[in-house]
Structures are given as C-alpha cells and as structure tokens.
C-alpha positions, 0 to 999 in steps of 0.5 A: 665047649670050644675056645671059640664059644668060651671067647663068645661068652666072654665078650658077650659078659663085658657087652651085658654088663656094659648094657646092664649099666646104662653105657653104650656098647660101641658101634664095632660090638664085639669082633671075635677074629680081632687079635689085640697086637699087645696080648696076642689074645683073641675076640675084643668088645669095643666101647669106651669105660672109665673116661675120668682121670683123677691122676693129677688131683691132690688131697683133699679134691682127690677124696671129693672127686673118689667118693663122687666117682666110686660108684663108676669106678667099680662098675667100670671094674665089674664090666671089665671082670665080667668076662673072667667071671664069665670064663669062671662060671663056664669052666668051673674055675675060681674066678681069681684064678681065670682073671689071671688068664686074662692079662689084658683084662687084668692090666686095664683094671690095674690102669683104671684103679691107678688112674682113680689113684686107689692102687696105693698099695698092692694090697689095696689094689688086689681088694679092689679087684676082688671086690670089683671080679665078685660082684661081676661073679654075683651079676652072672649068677643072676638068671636073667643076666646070665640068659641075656649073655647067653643069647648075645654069645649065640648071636656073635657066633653066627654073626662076628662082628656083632654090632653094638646096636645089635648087642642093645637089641638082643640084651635089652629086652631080656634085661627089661626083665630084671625086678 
C-alpha cells in the first residue's frame, strides 16, 4: 500500500463516519495534496465537528449540558479516531499506537474533550480517547462501513479534491445498506 492510498483511506474514514452520523461533509471534501501548515502532515477532510463549547459553564449546568451532549461528544471523537483506526485496520497496527502517529488527530480530540470539560485528569482523558478510537475501530469492522470507506478512498484517488457532495453520493447509497 502506498502512503498515498493509506492517507486516501484515512480521510475517506473520517468522511463515512461524518456521513454515518447524519452531519454534512463540507463542500471542499477531502483534498489529499493539502499540507496542514501546523503538522506539516498531508491530505485533510474539511467539515466542521463538535460547535459546542462548554468552557464557560460551572456545575451543576455543566453536568446538565455534558449529559445533554454526551452522545455528540463521542461521536464527534469517533469521526476524528476514525482515520487512525482506519490507519490500524490497514497496516495492522493497534490502534493506540497508530492514533499516536497522527498528532493533529490527537490534539483535536484533546481540544474537543477539553472544551466539554471531560479532560479533568490525564487519566480521564486518555479513557475517553480509548473509548472514543474503539468504537471508531468497532464501526470499521463493520463490512458495510469498511466498503463505503473503501469506495470513497478509491474515488479520492482518481479525483483529489473530492467534493463533499460527491463523498454523500458515493457513501450513502452504500451506508442506506446497513440493518
């Protein structure tokens, strides 16, 4: 496999997910010559997760608003494991140790669980990152999802950039498949 194709399966991970979850993939897709300036790491998924920020609240609202969100927070977690699990699957590594290859990946989870104000400890936010990289793992095993990731990837590519509207439509005929 080349970096290329492994790079293609990653961002095409985090575009199914965002599929699978109902949320828009943005309109720029996903670009595999684009270099973020911060990492220097190659290919991006452009869209926009997690748009709460529970920075400010204080208990008890805080516990309200956590509980009320908790379902978004480890989806939008999940999204963003889903191309280090993907990263996992194809060159056999654990899954841990391929999210640690991925530091940009890393630090927006990080930033999503401090700004939900779950990152209390190093501890408790590492269990939430485990959590968060297996059920992205347990959605990649699924056939369905893992032929959707496959067909997006194959489709960025031959076409790079790939638009959003085009991930929709190569994804979600497949994913319609799942029980």
């Amino acid at each position: 496999m080349t970096e290329q194709e492994r790079i293609a399966h990653h961002e095409a991970a985090h575009a199914v997910l965002t599929v699978l979850a109902g949320i828009n993939v943005a309109a720029e897709g996903i670009d595999l010559a684009y270099t973020n300036p911060s990492t220097g790491s190659s290919g991006g998924l452009f869209g926009m997760l997690f748009d709460i920020d529970l920075s400010a609240l204080k208990s008890p609202e805080l516990e309200a608003e956590q509980q009320k969100h908790d379902k978004e927070i480890q989806l939008n977690g999940g999204i963003v494991a889903a191309g280090a699990a993907s990263d996992a699957k194809l060159l056999r590594l654990d899954p841990w140790e391929a999210l640690q290859e991925q530091p940009s990946d890393l630090r927006m989870m990080r930033d999503l669980l401090k700004r939900a104000q779950l990152s209390s400890s190093q501890e408790v936010e590492e269990d939430h990152i485990r959590t968060q990289l297996g059920e992205a793992v347990l959605a990649l095993q699924n056939p369905i999802i893992w032929e959707a990731v496959e067909a997006v990837a194959t489709a960025v590519l031959t076409h790079s950039p790939l638009p959003g509207a085009d991930i929709e439509t190569i994804a979600v005929p497949i994913l319609k498949r799942l029980p």
